[in-house]
DRENTORSE-23618 format. One record per atom (N, C-alpha, C, O): residue number from 1; x negated, y negated, z negated. Coordinates in nm, 2 decimals. Layout:
BEGIN
<atom><i>NUM</i><u>X</u><v>Y</v><w>Z</w></atom>
...
//
This chain:
BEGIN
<atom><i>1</i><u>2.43</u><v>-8.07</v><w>-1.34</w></atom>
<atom><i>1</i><u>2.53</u><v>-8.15</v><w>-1.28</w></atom>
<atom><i>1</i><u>2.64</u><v>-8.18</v><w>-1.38</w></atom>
<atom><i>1</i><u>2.70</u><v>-8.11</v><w>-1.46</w></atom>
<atom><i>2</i><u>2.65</u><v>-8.32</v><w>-1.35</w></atom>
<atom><i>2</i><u>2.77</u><v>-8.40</v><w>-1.49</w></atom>
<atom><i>2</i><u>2.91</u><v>-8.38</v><w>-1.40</w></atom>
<atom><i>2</i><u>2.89</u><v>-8.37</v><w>-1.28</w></atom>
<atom><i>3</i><u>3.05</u><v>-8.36</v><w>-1.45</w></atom>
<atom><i>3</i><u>3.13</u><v>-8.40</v><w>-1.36</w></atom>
<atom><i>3</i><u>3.22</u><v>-8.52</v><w>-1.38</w></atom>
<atom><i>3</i><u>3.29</u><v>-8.50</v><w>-1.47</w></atom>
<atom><i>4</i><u>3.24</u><v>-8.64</v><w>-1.33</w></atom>
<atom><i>4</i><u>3.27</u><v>-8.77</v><w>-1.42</w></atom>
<atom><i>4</i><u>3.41</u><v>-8.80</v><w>-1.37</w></atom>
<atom><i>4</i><u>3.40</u><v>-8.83</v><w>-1.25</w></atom>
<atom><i>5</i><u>3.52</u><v>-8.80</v><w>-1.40</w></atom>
<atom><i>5</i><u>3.59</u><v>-8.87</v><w>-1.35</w></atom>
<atom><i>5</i><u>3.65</u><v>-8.77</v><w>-1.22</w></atom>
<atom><i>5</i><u>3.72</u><v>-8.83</v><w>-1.14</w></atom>
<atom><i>6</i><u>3.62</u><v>-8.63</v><w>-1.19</w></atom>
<atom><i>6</i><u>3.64</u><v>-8.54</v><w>-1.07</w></atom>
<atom><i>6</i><u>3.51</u><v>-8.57</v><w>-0.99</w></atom>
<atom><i>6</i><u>3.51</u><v>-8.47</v><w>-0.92</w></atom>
<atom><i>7</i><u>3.41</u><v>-8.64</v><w>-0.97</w></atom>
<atom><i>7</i><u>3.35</u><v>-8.65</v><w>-0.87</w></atom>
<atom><i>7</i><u>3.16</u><v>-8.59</v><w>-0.95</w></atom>
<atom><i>7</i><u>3.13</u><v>-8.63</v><w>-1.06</w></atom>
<atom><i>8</i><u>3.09</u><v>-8.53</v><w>-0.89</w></atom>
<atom><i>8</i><u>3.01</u><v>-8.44</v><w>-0.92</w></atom>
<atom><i>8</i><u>2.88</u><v>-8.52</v><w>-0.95</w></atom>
<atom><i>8</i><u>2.84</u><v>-8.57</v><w>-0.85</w></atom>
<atom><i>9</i><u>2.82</u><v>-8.55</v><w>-1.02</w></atom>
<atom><i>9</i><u>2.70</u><v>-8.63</v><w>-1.02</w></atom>
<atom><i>9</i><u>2.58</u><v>-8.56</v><w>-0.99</w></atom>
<atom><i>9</i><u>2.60</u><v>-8.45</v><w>-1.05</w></atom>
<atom><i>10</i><u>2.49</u><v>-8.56</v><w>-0.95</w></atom>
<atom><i>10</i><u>2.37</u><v>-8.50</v><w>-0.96</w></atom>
<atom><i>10</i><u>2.27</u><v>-8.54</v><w>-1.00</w></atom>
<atom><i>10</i><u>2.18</u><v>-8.46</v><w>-1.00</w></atom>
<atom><i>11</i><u>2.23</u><v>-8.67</v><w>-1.04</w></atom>
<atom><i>11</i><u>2.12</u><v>-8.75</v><w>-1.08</w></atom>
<atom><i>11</i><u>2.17</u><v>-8.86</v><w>-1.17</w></atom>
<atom><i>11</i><u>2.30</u><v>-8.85</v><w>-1.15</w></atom>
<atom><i>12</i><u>2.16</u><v>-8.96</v><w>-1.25</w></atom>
<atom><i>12</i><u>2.22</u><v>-9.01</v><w>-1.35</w></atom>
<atom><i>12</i><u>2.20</u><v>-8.99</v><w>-1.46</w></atom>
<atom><i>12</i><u>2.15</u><v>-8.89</v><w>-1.51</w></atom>
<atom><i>13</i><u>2.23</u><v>-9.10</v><w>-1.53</w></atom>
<atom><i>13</i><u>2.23</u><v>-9.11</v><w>-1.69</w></atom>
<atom><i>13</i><u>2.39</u><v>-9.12</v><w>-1.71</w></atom>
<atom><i>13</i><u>2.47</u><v>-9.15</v><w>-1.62</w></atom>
<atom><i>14</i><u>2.42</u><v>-9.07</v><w>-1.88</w></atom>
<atom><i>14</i><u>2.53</u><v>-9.07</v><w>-1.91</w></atom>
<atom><i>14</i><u>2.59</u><v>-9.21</v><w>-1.95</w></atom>
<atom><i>14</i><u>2.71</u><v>-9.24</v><w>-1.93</w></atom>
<atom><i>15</i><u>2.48</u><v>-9.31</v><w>-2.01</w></atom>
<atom><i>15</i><u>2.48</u><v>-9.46</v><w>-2.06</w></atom>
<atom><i>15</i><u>2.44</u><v>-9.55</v><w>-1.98</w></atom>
<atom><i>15</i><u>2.32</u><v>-9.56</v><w>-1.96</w></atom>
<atom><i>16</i><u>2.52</u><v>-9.64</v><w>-1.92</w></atom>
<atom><i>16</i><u>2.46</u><v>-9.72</v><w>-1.83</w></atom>
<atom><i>16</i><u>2.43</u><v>-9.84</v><w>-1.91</w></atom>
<atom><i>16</i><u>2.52</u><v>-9.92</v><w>-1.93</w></atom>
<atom><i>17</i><u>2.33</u><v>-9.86</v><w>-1.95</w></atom>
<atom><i>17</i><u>2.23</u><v>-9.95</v><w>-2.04</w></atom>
<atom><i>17</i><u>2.09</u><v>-10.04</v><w>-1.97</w></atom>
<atom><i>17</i><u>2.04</u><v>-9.99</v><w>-1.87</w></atom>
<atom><i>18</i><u>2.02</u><v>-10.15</v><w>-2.03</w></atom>
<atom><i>18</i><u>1.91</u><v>-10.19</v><w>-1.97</w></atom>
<atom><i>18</i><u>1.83</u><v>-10.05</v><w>-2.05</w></atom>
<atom><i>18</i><u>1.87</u><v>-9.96</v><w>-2.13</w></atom>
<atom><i>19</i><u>1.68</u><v>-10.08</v><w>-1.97</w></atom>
<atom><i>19</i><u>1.57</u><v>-10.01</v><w>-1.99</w></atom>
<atom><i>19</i><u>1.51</u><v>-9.99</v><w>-2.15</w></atom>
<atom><i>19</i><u>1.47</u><v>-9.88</v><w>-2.19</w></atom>
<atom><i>20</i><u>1.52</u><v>-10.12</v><w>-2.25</w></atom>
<atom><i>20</i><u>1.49</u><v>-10.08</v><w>-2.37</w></atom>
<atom><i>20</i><u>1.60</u><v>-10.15</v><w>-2.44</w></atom>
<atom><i>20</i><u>1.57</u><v>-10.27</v><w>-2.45</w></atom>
<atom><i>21</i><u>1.68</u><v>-10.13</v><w>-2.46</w></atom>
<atom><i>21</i><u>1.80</u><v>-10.17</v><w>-2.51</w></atom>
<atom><i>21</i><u>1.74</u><v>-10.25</v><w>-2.61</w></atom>
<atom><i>21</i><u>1.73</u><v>-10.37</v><w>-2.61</w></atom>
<atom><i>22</i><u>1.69</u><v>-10.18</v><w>-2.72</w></atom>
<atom><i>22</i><u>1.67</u><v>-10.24</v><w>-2.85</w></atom>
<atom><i>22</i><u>1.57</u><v>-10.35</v><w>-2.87</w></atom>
<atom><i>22</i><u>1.57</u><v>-10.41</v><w>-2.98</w></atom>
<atom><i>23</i><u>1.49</u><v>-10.39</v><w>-2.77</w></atom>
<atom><i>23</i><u>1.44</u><v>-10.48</v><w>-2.76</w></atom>
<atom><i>23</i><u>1.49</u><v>-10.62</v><w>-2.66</w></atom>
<atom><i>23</i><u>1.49</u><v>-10.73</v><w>-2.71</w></atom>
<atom><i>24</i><u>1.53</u><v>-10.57</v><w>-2.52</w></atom>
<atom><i>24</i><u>1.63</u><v>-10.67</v><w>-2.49</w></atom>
<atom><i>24</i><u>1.76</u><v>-10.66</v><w>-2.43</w></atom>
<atom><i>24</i><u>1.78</u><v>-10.53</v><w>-2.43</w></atom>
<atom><i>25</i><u>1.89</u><v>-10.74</v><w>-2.37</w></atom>
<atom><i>25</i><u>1.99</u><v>-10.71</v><w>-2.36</w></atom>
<atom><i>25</i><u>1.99</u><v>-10.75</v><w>-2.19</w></atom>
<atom><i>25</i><u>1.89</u><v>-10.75</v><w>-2.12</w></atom>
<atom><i>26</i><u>2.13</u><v>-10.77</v><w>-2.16</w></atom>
<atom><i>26</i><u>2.15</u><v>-10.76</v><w>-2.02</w></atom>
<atom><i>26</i><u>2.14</u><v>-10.92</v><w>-1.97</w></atom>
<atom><i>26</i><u>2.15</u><v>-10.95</v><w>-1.85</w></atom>
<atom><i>27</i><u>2.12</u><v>-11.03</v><w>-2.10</w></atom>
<atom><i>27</i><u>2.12</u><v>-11.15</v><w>-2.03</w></atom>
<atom><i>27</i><u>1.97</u><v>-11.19</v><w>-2.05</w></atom>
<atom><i>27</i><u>1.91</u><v>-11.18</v><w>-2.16</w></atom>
<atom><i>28</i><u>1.92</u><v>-11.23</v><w>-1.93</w></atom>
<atom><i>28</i><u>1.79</u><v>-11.29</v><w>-1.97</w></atom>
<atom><i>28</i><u>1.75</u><v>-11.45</v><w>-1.95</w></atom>
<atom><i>28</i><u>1.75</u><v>-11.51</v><w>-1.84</w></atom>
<atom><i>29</i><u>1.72</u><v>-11.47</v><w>-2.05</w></atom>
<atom><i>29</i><u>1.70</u><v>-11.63</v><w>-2.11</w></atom>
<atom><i>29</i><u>1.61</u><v>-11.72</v><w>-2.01</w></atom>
<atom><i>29</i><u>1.50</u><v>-11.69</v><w>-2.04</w></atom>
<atom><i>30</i><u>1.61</u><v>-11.79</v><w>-1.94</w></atom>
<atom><i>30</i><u>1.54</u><v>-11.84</v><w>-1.86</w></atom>
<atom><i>30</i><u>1.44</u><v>-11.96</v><w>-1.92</w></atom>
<atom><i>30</i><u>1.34</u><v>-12.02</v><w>-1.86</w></atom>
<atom><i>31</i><u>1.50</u><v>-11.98</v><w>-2.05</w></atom>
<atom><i>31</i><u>1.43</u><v>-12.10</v><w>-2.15</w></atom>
<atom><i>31</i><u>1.34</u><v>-12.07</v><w>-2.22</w></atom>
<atom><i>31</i><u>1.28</u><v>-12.14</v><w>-2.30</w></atom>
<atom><i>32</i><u>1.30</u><v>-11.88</v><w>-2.19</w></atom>
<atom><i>32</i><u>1.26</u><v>-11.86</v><w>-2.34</w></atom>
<atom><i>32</i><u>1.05</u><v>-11.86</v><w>-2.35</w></atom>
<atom><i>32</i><u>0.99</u><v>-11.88</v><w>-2.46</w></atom>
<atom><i>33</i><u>1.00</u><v>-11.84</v><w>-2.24</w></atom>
<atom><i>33</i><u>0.88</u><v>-11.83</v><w>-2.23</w></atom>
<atom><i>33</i><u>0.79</u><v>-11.95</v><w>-2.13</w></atom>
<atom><i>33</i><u>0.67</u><v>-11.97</v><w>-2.12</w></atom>
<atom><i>34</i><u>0.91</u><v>-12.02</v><w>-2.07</w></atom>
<atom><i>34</i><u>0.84</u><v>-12.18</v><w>-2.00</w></atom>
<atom><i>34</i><u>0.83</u><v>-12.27</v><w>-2.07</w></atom>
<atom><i>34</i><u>0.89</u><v>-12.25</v><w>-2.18</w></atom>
<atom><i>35</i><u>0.77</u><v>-12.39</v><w>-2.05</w></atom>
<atom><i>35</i><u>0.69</u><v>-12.49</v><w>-2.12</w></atom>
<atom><i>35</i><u>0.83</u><v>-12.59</v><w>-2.07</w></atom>
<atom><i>35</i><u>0.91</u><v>-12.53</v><w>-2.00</w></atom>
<atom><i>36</i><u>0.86</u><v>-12.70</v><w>-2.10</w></atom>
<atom><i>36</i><u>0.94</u><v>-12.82</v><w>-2.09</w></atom>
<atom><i>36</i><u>0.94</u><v>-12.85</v><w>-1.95</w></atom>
<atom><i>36</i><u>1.04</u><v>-12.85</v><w>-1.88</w></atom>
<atom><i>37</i><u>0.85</u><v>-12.87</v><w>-1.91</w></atom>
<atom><i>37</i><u>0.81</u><v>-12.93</v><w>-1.78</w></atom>
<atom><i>37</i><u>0.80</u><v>-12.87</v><w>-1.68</w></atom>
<atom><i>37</i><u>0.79</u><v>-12.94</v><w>-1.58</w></atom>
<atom><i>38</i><u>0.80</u><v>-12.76</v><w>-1.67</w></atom>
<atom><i>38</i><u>0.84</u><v>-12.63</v><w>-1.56</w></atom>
<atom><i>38</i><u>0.97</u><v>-12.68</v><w>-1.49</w></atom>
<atom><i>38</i><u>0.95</u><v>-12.68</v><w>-1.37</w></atom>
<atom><i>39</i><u>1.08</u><v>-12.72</v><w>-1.52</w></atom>
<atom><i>39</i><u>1.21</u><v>-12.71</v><w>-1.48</w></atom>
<atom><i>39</i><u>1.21</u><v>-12.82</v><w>-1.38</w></atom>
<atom><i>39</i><u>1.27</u><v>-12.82</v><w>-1.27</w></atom>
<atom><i>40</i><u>1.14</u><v>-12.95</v><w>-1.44</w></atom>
<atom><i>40</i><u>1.17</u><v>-13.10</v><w>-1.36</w></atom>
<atom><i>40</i><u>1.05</u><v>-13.03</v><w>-1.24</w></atom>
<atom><i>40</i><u>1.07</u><v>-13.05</v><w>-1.12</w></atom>
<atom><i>41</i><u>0.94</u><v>-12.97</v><w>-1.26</w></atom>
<atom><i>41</i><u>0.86</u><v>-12.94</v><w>-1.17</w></atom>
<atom><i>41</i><u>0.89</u><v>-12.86</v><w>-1.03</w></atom>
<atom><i>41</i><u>0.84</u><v>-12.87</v><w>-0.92</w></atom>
<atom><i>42</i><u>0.96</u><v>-12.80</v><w>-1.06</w></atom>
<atom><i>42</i><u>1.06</u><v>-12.72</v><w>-0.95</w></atom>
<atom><i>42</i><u>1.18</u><v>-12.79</v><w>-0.90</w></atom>
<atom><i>42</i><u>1.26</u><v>-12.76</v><w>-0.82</w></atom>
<atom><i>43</i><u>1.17</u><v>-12.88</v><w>-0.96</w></atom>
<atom><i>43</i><u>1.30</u><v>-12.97</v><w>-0.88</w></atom>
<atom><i>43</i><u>1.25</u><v>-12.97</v><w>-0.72</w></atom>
<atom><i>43</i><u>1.28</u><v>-12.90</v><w>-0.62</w></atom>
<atom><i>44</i><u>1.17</u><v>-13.05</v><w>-0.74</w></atom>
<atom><i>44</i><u>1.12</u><v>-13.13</v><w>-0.58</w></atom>
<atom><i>44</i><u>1.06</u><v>-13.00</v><w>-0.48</w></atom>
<atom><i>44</i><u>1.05</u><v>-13.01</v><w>-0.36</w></atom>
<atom><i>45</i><u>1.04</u><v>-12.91</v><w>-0.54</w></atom>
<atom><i>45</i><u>1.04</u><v>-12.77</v><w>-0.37</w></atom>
<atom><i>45</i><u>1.17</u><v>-12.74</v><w>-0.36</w></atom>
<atom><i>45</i><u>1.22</u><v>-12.74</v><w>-0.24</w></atom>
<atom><i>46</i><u>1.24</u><v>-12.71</v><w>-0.46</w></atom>
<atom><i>46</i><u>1.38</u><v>-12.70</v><w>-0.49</w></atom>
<atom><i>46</i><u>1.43</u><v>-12.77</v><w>-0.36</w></atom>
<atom><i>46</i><u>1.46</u><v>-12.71</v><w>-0.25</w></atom>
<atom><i>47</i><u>1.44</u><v>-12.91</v><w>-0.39</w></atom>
<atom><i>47</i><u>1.50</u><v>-12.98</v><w>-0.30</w></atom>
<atom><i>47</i><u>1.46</u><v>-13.00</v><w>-0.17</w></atom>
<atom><i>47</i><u>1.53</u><v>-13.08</v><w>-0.11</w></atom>
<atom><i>48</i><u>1.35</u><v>-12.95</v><w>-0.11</w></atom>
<atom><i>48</i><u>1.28</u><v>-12.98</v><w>0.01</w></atom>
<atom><i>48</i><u>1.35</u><v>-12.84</v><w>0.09</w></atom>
<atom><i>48</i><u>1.40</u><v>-12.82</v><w>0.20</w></atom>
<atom><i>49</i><u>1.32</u><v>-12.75</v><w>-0.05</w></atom>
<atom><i>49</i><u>1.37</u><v>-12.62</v><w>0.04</w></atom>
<atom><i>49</i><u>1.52</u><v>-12.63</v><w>0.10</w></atom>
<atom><i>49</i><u>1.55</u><v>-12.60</v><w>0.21</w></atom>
<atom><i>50</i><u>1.59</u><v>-12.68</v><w>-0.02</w></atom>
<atom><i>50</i><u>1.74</u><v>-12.74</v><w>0.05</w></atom>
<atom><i>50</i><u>1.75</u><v>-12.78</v><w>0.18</w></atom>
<atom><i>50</i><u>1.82</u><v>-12.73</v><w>0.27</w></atom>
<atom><i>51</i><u>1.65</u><v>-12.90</v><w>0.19</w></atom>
<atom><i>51</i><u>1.67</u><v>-12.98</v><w>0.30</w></atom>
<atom><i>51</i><u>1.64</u><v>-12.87</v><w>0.44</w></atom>
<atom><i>51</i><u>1.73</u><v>-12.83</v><w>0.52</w></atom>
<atom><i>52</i><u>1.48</u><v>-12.84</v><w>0.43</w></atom>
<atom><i>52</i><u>1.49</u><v>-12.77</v><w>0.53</w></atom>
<atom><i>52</i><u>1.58</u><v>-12.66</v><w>0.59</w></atom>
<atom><i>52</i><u>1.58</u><v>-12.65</v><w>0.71</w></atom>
<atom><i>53</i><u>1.64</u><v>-12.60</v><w>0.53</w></atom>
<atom><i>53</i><u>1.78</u><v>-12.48</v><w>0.52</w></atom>
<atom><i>53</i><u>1.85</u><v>-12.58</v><w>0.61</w></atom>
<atom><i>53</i><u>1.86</u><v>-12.57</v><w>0.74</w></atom>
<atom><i>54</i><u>1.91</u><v>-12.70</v><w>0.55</w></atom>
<atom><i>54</i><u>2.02</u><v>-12.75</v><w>0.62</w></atom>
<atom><i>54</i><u>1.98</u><v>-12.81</v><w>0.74</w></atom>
<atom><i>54</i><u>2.06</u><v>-12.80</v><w>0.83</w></atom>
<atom><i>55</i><u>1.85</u><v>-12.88</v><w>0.77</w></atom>
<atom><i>55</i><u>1.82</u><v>-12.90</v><w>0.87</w></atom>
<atom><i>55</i><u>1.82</u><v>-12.80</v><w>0.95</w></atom>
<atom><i>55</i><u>1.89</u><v>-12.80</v><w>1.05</w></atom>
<atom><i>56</i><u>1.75</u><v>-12.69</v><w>0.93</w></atom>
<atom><i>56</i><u>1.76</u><v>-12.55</v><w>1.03</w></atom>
<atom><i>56</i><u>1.92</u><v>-12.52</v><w>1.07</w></atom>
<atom><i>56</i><u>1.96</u><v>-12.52</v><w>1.19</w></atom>
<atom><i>57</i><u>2.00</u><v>-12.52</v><w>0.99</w></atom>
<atom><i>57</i><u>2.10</u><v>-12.48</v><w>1.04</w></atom>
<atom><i>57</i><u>2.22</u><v>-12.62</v><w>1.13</w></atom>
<atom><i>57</i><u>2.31</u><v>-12.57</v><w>1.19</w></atom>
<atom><i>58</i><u>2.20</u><v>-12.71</v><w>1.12</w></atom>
<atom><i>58</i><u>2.20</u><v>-12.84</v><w>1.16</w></atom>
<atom><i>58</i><u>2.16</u><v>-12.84</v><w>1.31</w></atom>
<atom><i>58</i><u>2.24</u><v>-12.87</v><w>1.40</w></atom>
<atom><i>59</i><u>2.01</u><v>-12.80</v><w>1.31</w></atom>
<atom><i>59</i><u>1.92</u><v>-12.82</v><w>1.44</w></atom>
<atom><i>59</i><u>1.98</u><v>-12.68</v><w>1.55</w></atom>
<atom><i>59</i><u>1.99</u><v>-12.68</v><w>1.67</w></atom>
<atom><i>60</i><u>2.01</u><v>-12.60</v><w>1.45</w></atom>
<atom><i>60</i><u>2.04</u><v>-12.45</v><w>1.55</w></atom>
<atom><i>60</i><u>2.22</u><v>-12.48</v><w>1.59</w></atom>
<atom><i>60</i><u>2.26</u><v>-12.44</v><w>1.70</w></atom>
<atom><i>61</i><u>2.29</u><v>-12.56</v><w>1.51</w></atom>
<atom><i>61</i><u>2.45</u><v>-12.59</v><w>1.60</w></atom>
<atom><i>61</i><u>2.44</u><v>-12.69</v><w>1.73</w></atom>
<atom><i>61</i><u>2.51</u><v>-12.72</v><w>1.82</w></atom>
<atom><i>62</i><u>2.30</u><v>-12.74</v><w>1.68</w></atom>
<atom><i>62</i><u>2.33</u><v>-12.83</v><w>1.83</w></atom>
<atom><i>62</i><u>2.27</u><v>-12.77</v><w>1.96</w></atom>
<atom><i>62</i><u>2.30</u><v>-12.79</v><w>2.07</w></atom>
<atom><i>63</i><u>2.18</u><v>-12.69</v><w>1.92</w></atom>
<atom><i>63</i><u>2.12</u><v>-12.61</v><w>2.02</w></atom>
<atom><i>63</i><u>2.28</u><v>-12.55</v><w>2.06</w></atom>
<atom><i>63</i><u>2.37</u><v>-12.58</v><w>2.14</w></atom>
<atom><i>64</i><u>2.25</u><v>-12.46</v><w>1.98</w></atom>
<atom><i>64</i><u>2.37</u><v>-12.34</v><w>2.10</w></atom>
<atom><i>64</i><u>2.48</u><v>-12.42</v><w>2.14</w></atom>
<atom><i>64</i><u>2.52</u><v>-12.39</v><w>2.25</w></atom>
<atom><i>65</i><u>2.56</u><v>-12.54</v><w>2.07</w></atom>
<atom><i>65</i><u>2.66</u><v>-12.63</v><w>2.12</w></atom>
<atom><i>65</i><u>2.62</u><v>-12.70</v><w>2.27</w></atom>
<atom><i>65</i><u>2.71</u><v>-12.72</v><w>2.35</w></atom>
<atom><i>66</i><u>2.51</u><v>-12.72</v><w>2.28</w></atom>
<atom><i>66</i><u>2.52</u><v>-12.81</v><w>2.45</w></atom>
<atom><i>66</i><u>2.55</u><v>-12.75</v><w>2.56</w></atom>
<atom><i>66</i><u>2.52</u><v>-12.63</v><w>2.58</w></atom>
<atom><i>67</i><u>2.61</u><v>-12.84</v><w>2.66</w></atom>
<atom><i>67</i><u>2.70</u><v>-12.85</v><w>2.76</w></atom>
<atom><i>67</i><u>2.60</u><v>-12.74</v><w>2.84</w></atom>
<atom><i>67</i><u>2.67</u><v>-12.65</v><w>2.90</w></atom>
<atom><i>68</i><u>2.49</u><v>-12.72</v><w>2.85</w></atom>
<atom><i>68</i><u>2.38</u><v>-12.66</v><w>2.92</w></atom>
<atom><i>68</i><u>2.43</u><v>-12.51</v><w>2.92</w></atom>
<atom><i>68</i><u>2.44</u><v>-12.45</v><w>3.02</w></atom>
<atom><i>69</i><u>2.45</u><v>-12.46</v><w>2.81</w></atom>
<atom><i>69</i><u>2.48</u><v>-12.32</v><w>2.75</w></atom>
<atom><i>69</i><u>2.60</u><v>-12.22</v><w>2.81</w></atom>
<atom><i>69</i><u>2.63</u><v>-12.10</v><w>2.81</w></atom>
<atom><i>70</i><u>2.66</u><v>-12.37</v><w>2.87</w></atom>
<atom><i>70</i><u>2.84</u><v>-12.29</v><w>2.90</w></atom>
<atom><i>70</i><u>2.89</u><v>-12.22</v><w>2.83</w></atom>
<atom><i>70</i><u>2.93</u><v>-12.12</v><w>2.88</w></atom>
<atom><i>71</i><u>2.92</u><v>-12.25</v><w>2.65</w></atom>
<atom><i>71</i><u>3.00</u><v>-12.17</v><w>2.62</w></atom>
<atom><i>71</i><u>3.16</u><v>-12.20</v><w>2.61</w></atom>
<atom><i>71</i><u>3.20</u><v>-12.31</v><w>2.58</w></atom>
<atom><i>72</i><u>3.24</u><v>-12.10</v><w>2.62</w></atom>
<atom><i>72</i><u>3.37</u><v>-12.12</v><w>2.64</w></atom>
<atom><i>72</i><u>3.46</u><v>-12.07</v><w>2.54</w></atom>
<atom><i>72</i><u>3.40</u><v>-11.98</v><w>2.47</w></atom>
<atom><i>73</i><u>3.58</u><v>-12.09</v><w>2.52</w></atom>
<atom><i>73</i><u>3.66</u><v>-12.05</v><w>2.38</w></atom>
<atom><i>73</i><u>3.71</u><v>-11.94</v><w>2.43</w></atom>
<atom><i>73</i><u>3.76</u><v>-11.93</v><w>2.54</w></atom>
<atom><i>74</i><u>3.70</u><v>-11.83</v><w>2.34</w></atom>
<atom><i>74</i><u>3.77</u><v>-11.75</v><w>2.40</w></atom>
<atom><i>74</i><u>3.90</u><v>-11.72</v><w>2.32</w></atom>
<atom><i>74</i><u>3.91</u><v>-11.75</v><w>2.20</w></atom>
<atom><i>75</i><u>4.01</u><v>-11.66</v><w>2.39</w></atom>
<atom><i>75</i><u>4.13</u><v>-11.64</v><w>2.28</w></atom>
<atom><i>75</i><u>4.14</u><v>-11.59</v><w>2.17</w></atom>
<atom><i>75</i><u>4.22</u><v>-11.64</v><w>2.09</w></atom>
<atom><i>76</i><u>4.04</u><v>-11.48</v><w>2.12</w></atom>
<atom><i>76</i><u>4.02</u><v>-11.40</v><w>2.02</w></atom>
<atom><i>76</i><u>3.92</u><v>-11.47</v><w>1.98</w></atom>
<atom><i>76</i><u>3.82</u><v>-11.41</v><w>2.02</w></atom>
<atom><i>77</i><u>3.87</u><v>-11.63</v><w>1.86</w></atom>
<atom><i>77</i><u>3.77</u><v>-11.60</v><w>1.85</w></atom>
<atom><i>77</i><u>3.70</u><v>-11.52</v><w>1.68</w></atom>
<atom><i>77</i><u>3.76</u><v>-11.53</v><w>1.58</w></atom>
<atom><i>78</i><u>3.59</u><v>-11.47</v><w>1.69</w></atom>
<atom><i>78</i><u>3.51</u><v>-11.42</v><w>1.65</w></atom>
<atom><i>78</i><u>3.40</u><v>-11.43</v><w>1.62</w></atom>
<atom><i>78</i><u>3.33</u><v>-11.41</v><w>1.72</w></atom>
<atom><i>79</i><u>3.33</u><v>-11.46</v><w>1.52</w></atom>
<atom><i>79</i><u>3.20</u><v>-11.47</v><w>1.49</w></atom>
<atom><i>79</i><u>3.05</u><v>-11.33</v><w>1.64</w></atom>
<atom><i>79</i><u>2.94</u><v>-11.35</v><w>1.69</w></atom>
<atom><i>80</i><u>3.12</u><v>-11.24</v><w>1.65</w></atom>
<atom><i>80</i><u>3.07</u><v>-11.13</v><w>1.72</w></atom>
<atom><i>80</i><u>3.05</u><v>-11.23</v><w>1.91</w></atom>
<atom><i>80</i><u>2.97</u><v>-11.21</v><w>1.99</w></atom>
<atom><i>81</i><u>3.14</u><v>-11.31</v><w>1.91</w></atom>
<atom><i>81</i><u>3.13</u><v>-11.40</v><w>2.07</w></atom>
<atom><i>81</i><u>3.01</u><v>-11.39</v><w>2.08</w></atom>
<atom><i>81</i><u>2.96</u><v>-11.31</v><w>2.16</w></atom>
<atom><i>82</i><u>2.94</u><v>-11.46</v><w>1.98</w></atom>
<atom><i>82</i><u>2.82</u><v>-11.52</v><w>2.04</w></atom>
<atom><i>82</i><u>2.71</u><v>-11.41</v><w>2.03</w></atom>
<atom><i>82</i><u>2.59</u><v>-11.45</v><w>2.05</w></atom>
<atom><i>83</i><u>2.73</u><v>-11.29</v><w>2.01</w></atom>
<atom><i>83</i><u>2.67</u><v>-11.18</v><w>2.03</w></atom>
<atom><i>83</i><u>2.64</u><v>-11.12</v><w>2.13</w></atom>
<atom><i>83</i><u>2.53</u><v>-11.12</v><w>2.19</w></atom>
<atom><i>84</i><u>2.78</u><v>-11.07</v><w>2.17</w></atom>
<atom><i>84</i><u>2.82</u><v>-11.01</v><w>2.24</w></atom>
<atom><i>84</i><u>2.79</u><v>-11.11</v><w>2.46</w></atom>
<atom><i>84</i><u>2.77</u><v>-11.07</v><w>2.57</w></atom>
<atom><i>85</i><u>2.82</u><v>-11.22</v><w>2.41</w></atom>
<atom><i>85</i><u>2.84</u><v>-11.28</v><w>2.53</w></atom>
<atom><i>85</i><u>2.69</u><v>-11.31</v><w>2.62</w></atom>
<atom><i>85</i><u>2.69</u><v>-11.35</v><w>2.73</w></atom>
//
């Protein structure tokens, strides 16, 4: 057992470092082992995946929003309302 700072450690390293330091560091290169054309190739799921996200969340305010649902303001509001209620 290390004691660091007052507080007791029981598992831990003393160096908080990547796994082989000496071969790589803490930023990793995203350019370094794909081909050119990788990057424009992921655009277009990229962007579908966008779309769909915003559509989902889009499609789901108008649901819980209609007049059908009766929801009402309450004084306190809260993200938890629409939990709770």
């Amino acid at each position: 057992m290390r004691s660091l700072s007052g507080l007791v450690c029981v598992f831990g390293r003393d160096v908080v470092q990547p796994t082989k330091a000496t071969h790589r560091g803490w930023f990793v290169n995203p350019f370094a082992n794909n081909p050119w054309w990788c990057f424009f190739a992921a655009m277009p799921p990229a962007l579908l995946a966008m779309i769909l996200i915003f559509m989902d969340q889009q499609i789901t305010a108008v649901i819980v929003n209609r007049k059908e649902n009766k929801l009402r303001v309450s004084l306190n509001p809260s993200p938890l309302n629409l939990i709770l209620q």
